[in-house]
Residue frames as qw, qx, qy, qz and C-alpha x, y, z in Angstrom:
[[0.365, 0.361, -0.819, 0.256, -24.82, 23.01, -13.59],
 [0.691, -0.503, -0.466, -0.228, -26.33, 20.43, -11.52],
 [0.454, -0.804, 0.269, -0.275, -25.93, 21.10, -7.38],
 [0.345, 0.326, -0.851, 0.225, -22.55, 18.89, -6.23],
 [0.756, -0.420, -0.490, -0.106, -23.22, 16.09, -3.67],
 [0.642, -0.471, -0.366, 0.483, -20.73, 18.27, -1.67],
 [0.044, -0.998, 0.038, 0.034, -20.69, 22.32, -0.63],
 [0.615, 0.489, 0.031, 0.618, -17.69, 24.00, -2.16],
 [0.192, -0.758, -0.164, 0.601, -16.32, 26.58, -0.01],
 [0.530, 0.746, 0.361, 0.179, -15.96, 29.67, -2.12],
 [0.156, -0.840, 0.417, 0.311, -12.47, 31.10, -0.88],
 [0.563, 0.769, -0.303, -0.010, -9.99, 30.22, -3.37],
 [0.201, 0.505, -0.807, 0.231, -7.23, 29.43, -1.22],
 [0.697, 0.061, 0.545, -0.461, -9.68, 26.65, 0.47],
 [0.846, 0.482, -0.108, -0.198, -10.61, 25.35, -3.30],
 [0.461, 0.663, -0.559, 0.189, -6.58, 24.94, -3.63],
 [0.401, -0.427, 0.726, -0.361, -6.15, 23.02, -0.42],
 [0.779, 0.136, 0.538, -0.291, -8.68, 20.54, -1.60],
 [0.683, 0.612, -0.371, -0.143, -7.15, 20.54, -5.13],
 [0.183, 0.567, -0.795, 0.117, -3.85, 19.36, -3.73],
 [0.309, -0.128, 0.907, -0.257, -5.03, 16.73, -1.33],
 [0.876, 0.223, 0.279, -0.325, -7.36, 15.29, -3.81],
 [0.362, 0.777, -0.516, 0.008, -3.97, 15.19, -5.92],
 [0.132, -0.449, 0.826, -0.315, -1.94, 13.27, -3.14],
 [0.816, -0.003, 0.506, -0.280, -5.12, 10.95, -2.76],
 [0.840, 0.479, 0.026, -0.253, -5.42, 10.33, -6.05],
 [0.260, 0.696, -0.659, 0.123, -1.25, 9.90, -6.27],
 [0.264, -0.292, 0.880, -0.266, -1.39, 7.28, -3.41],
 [0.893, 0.311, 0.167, -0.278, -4.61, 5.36, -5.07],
 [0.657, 0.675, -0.336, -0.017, -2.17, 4.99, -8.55],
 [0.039, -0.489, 0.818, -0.301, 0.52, 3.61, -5.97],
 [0.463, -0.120, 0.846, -0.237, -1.51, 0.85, -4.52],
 [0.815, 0.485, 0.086, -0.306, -3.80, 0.48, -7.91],
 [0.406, 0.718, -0.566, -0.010, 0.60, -0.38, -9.39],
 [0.170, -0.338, 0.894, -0.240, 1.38, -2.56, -6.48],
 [0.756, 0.179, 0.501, -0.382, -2.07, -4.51, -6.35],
 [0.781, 0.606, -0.065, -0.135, -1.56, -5.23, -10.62],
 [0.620, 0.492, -0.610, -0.034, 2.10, -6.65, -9.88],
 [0.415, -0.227, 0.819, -0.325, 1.36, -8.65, -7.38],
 [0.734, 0.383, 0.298, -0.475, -1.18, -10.21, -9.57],
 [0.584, 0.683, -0.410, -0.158, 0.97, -10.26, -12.44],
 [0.220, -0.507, 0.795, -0.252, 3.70, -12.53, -9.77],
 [0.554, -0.063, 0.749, -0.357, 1.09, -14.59, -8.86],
 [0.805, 0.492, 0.042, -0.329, -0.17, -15.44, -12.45],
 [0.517, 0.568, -0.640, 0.017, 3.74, -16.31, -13.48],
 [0.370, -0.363, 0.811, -0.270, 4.27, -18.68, -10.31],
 [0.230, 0.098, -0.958, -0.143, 4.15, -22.44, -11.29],
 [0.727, -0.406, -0.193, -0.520, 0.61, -24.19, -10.05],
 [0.566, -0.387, 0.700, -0.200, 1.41, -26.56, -7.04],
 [0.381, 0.166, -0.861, -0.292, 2.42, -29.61, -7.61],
 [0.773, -0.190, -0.378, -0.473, -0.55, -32.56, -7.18],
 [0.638, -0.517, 0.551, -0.149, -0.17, -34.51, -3.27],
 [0.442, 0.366, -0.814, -0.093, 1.33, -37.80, -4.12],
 [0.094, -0.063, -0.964, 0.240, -1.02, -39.54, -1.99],
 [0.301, -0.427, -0.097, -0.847, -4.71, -39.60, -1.46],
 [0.336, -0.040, 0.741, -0.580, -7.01, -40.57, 1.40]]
């Protein structure tokens, strides 16, 4: 197995700390990765402006 690009501690209850809070990250990513894709979706259903009615 190649060497990680970060040391692992090798207590168990350490390994499990870092399980969970990559969990939570990865939970709050999927939250703004949900909001960012319907805001997008919003902006893709809004009408285009309408064209000035005068030009210069």
């Amino acid at each position: 197995m190649p060497e990680p690009l970060l040391p692992l501690p090798p207590a168990l209850d350490q390994l499990l700390v870092i399980r969970r809070w990559l969990e939570l990250t990865l939970a709050r990513v999927d939250e703004r990765i949900g909001a960012v894709r319907a805001a997008e979706e919003q902006r893709a259903r809004r009408p285009p402006p309408e064209p000035p009615r005068w030009w210069i």
